[in-house]
FIDOLO-35834 format. One record per residue (C-alpha): residue in three letters; x, y, z. Coordinates in steps of 0.05 Angstrom, whole numbers, padded with zeros to 5 digits, always signed. Layout:
N
AlaXYZ/...
REM end
This chain:
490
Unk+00000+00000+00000/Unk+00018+00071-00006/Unk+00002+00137+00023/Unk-00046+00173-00022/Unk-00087+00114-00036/Unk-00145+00098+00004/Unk-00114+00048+00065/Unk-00183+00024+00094/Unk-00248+00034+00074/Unk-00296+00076+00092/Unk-00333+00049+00132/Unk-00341-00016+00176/Unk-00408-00042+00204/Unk-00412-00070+00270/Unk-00440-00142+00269/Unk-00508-00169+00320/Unk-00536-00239+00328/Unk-00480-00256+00257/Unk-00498-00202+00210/Unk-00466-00139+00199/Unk-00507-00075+00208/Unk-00487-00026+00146/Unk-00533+00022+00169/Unk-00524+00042+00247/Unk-00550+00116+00284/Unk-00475+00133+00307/Unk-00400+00121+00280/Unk-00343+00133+00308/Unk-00275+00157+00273/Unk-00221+00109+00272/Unk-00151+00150+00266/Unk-00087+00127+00221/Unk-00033+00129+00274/Unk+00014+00149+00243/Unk-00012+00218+00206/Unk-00066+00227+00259/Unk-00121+00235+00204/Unk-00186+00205+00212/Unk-00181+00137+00162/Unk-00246+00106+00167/Unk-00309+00100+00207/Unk-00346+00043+00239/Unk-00411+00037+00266/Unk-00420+00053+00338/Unk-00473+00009+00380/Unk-00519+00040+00430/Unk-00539+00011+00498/Unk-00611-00016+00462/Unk-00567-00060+00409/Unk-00519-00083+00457/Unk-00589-00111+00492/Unk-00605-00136+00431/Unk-00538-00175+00427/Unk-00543-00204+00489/Unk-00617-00226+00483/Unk-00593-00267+00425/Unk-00536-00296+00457/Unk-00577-00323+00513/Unk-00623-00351+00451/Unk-00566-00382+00427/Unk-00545-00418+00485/Unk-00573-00484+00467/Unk-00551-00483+00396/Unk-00476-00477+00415/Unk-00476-00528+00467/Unk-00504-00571+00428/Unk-00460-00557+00362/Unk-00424-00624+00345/Unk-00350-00621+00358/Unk-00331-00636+00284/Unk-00371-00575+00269/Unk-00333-00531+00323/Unk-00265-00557+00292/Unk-00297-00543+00216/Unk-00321-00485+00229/Unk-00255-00453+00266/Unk-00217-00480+00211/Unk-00262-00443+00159/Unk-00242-00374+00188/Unk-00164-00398+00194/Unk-00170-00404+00110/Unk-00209-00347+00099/Unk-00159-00307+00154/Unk-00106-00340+00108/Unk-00139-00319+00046/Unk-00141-00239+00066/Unk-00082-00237+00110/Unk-00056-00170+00074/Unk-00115-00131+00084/Unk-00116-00148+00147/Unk-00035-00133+00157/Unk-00050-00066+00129/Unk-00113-00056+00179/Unk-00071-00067+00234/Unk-00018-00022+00214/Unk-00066+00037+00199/Unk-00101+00032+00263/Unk-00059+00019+00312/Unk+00010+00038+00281/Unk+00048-00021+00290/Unk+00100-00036+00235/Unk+00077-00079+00182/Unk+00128-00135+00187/Unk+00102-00134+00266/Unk+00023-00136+00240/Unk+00042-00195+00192/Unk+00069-00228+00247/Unk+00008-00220+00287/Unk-00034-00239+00233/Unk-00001-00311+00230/Unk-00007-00318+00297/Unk-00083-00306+00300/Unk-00083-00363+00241/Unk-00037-00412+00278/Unk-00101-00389+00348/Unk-00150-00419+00303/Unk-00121-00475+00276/Unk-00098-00488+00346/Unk-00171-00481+00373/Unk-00201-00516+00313/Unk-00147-00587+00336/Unk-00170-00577+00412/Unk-00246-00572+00394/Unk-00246-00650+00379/Unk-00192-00664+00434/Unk-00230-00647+00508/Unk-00232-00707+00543/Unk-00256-00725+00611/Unk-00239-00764+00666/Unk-00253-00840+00709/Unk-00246-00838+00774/Unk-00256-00889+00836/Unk-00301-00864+00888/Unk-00300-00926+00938/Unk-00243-00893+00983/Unk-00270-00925+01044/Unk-00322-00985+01063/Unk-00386-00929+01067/Unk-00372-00911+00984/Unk-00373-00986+00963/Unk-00390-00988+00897/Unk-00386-00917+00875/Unk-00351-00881+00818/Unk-00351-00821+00778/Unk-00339-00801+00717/Unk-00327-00722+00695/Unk-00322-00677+00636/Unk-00323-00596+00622/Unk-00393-00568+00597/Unk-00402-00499+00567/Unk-00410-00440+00620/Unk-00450-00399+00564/Unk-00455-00331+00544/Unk-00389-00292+00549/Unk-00375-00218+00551/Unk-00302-00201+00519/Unk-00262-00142+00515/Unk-00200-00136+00482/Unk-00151-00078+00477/Unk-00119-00034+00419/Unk-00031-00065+00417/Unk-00060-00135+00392/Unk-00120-00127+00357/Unk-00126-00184+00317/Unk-00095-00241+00357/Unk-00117-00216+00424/Unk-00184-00214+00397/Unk-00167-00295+00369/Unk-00146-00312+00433/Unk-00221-00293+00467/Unk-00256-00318+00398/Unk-00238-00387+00384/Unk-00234-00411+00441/Unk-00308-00396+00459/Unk-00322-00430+00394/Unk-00283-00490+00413/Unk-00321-00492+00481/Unk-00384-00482+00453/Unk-00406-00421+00480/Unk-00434-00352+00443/Unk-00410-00294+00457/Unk-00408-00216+00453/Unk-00346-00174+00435/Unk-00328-00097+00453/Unk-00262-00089+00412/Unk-00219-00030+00426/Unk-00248+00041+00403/Unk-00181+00054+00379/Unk-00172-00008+00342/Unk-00241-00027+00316/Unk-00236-00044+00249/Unk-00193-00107+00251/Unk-00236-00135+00303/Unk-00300-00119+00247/Unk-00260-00154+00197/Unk-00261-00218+00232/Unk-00337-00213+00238/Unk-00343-00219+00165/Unk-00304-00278+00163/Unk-00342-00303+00217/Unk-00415-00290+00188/Unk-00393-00331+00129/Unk-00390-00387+00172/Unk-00436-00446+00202/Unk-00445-00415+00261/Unk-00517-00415+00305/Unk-00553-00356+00289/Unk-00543-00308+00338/Unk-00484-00342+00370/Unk-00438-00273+00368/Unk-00437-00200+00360/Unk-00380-00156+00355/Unk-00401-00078+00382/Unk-00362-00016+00383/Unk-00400+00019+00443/Unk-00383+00083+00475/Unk-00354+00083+00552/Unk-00412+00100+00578/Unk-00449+00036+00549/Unk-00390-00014+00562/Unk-00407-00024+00635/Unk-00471-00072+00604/Unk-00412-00120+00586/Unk-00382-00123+00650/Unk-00450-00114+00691/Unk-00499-00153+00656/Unk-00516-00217+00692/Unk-00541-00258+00634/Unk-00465-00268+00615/Unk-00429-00325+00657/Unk-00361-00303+00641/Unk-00330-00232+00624/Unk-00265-00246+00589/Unk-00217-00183+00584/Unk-00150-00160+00564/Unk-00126-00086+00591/Unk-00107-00041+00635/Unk-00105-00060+00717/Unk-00141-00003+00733/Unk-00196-00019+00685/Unk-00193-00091+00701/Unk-00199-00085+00773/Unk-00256-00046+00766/Unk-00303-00106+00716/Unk-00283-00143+00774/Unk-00318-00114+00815/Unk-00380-00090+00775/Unk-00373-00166+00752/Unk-00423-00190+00807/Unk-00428-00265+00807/Unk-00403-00280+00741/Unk-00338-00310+00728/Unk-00283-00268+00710/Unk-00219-00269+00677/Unk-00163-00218+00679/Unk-00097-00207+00624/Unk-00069-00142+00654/Unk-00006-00107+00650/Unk+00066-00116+00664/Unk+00135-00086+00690/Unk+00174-00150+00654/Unk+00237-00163+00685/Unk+00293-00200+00643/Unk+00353-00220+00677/Unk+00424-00240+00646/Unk+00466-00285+00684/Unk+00537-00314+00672/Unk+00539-00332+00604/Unk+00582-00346+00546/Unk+00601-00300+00494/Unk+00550-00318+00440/Unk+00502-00324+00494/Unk+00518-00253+00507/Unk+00501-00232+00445/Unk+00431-00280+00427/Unk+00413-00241+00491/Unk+00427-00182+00464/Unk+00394-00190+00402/Unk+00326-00214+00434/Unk+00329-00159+00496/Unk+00324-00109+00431/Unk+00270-00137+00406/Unk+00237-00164+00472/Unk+00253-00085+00492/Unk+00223-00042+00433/Unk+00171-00090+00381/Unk+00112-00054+00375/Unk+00133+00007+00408/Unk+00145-00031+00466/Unk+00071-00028+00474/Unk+00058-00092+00499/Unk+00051-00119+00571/Unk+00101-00173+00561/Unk+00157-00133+00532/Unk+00219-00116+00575/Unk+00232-00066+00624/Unk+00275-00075+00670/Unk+00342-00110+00646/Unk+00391-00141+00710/Unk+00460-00163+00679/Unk+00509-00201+00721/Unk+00568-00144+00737/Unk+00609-00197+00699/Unk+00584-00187+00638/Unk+00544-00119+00647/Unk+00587-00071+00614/Unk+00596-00122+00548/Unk+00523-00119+00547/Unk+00514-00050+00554/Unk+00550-00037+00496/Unk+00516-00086+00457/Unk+00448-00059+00465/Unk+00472+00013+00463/Unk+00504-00003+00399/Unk+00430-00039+00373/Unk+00386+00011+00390/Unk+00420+00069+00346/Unk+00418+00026+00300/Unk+00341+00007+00304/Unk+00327+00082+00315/Unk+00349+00105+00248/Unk+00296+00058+00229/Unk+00235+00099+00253/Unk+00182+00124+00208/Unk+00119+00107+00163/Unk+00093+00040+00194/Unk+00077+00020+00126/Unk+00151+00021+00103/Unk+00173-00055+00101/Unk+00232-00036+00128/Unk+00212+00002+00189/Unk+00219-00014+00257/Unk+00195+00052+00299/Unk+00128+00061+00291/Unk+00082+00120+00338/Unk+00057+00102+00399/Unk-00020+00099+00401/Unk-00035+00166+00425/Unk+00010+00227+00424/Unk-00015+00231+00497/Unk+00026+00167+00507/Unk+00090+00192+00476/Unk+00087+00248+00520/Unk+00068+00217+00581/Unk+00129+00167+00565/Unk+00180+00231+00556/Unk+00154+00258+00632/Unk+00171+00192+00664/Unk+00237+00186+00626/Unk+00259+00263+00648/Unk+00230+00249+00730/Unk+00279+00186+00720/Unk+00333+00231+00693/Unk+00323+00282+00747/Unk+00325+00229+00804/Unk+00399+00204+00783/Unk+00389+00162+00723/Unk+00422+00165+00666/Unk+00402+00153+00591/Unk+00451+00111+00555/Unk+00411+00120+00484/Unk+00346+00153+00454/Unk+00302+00192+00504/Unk+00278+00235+00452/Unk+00206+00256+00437/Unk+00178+00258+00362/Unk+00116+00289+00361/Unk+00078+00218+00366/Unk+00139+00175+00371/Unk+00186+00162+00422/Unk+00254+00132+00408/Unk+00275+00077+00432/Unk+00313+00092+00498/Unk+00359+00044+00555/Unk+00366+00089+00622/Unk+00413+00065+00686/Unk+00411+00068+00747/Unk+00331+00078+00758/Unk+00305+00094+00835/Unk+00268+00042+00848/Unk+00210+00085+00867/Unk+00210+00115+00796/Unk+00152+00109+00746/Unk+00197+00072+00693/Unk+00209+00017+00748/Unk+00147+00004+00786/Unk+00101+00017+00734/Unk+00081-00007+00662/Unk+00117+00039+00615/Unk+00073+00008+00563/Unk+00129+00054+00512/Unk+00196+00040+00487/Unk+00236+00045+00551/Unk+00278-00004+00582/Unk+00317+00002+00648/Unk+00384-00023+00652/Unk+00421-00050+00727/Unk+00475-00097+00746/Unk+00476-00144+00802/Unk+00526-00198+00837/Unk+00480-00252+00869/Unk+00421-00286+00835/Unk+00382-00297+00889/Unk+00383-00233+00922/Unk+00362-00202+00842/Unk+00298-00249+00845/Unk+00284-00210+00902/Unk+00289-00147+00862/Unk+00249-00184+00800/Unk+00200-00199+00852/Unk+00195-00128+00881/Unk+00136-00108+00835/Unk+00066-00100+00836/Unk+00059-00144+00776/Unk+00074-00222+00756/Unk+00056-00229+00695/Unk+00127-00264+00656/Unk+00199-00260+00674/Unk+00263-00288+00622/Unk+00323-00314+00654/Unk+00395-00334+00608/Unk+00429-00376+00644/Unk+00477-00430+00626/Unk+00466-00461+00695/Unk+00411-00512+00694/Unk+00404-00502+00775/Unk+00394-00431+00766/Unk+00337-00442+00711/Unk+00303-00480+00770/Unk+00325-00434+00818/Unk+00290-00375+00780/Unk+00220-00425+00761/Unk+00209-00434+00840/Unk+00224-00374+00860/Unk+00203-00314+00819/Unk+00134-00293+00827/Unk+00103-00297+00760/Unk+00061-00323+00708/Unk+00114-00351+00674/Unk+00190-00356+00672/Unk+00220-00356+00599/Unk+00293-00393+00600/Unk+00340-00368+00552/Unk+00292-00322+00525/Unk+00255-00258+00536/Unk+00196-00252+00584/Unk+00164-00222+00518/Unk+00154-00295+00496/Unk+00086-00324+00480/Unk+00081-00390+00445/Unk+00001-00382+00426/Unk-00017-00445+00458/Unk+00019-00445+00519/Unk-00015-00421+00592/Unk-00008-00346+00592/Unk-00036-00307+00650/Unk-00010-00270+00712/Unk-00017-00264+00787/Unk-00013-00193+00828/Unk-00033-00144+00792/Unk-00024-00183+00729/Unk-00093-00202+00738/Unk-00114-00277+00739/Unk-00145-00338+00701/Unk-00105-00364+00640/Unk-00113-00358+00575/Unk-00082-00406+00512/Unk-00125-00441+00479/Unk-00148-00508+00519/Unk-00132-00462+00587/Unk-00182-00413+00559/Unk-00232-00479+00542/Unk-00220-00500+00618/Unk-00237-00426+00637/Unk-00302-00425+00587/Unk-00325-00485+00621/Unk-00348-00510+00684/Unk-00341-00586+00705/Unk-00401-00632+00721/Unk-00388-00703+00754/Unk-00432-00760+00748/Unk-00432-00807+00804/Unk-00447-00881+00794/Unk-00465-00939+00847/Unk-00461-01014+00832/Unk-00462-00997+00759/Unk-00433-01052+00719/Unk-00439-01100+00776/Unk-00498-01139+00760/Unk-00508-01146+00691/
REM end
């Protein structure tokens, strides 16, 4: 694509009960990220067809539970082709919306396909279990047997740095689980999100088992309130997340929040050295750094700290000279989503600066970017350390003992993924047992996440897990039926 041309087009319906709605009361801009012009609209729900939406996911209820799993896997596997089929537009979409580089929105679009294909292989695979129930002479002759039954209508919302694959993640697994379900996408990054729901309309799904609604913040709190949903699914913010919690009422809920991600470098070789170099940059700065998995706050052994140093100083010049259009193949840098954000990113940086620290590279403000930027020695009580930066801003500190730097990982409000390189296989363990987290990426960045592993935090990371056949488990609830004497007398 290329500037001058239309990038999107001009306007996106929202979709209710599987059909799209091409002719809605209210729209709402969607803004290229990059120029800050408005790009496209899409339709904007009101409270009454967010009602509506719900009404017919209750309706649907019985249809989904009772879809055969072939047709779950069939159907899942229907959008991974057609997803296949479009996956430039839907590269582009992702780059015009929410500014992300298009090699990074390519990326994200083969993910969502490998979330489908993933959810379409676990639809036919949930199993259940036998067990003995005659622990003692009273139970004589009982058993059980137990499987996972759909929980039923789900409310999701997904945020603006993932819009396609965060939105996957929420999606097919409901389908997979046989539930229906109702989506608020991001208001920033709608139009992906609509996409989907054409591919999705083209399928065999009940009538009425989804709906995907841009809705103002005044009428989101339906999707967190509402009691005919069972489970509100969402992906933001803590201090957004905290707050569904608690509006959630008696429903189940499930939390992806944010992240200071720690990373630290132990004694390594030399080439280890540098493959952690290489991924700390990227881990560091993808996506703007907008993602609550990428690295923040970098410990290096003193051993090997000032090698390191030099190393990443010497990457991210490099990778800075690389900022511009988002659409450029060859781009790296893209804006941050707001100019807000790039701001509010510079203010931290400079109350870091003025508290003792010191920025090795970047720190500069661009308008809506921010480059890249490493700072030392960061007070501990400093925004850019006990808070999601959520911006392309890593902090950089040495240390001598592992265990007493676990205690520093640890010394966050957050747990949401940690990477450890190591070449010692008891300090791998050492880290796994010990640091309070999510998950604990050896030999690798905390920014890490293999599509169908269990992803999910504690603290204020939020909680549940998400991951395909973890996000079936939390869809679910489990039923048990209890035998006596059966098979004893035939």
């Amino acid at each position: 694509a290329q500037r001058g041309q239309p990038l999107l087009r001009s306007f996106y319906g929202y979709f209710v009960a599987n059909k799209e709605v091409s002719a809605p009361a209210s729209k709402l801009a969607v803004v290229d990220k990059f120029t800050g012009e408005v790009a496209s609209h899409v339709g904007l729900a009101s409270k009454e067809v967010v009602e509506e939406a719900i009404q017919h996911a209750v309706k649907a209820t019985p249809a989904m539970k009772a879809l055969p799993h072939y047709q779950r896997k069939s159907i899942l596997m229907d959008v991974a082709a057609q997803l296949t089929a479009r996956q430039g537009e839907f590269a582009q979409a992702i780059t015009v919306e929410c500014g992300k580089p298009l090699a990074d929105s390519k990326v994200e679009v083969g993910r969502a396909i490998d979330t489908f294909t993933a959810s379409a292989e676990e639809a036919v695979r949930q199993t259940g279990e036998y067990e003995p129930l005659d622990i003692s002479a009273r139970n004589a002759g009982f058993s059980c047997i137990t499987r996972r039954f759909p929980a039923g209508p789900i409310s999701m919302i997904s945020p603006f740095n993932f819009p396609l694959n965060l939105v996957a993640h929420k999606v097919a697994p409901a389908i997979a689980a046989g539930c229906p379900w109702v989506l608020k996408p991001s208001d920033r990054t709608p139009v992906t999100a609509l996409l989907l729901g054409e591919l999705l309309a083209k399928t065999a799904l009940p009538e009425g088992s989804f709906s995907i609604l841009p809705v103002t913040h005044e009428d989101a709190s339906m999707f967190s309130k509402d009691e005919r949903f069972k489970i509100v699914s969402f992906t933001g913010s803590p201090g957004i997340g905290w707050k569904i919690k608690n509006d959630a009422g008696k429903k189940k809920v499930i939390l992806e929040l944010g992240g200071n991600a720690a990373c630290v470098v132990d004694k390594v070789s030399e080439a280890r050295l540098q493959h952690a170099a290489n991924r700390i940059l990227f881990g560091a700065f993808y996506s703007a750094g907008q993602s609550c998995i990428s690295v923040q706050r970098i410990y290096v052994h003193d051993s090997v700290y000032d090698s390191l140093k030099e190393k990443l100083v010497r990457g991210v010049k490099d990778l800075n000279a690389r900022k511009g259009d988002p659409l450029d193949p060859n781009t790296f840098l893209g804006p941050l989503i707001t100019p807000e954000d790039a701001e509010r990113v510079d203010t931290w940086v400079k109350n870091a600066v003025r508290a003792g620290a010191r920025v090795l590279a970047g720190g500069q403000r661009d308008g809506r970017f921010y480059d890249l930027t490493i700072v030392e020695n960061v007070d501990d009580r400093m925004e850019l350390k006990c808070k999601e930066v959520f911006g392309p801003v890593c902090t950089l500190e040495r240390f001598t003992d592992f265990k007493s730097v676990v205690d520093r990982v640890n010394d966050s409000p957050f747990g949401l993924q940690a990477g450890v390189f190591t070449d010692n296989l008891d300090t791998a363990f050492y880290a796994y047992n010990h640091i309070d987290a999510g998950g604990v990426v050896i030999n690798d960045i905390p920014s890490v996440r293999v599509d169908t592993q269990a992803y999910g935090g504690i603290k204020d990371s939020g909680f549940g897990r998400e991951g395909i056949r973890h996000t079936i488990d939390e869809y679910t609830e489990l039923k048990t039926m209890i035998f006596k004497d059966v098979g004893a007398n035939p």
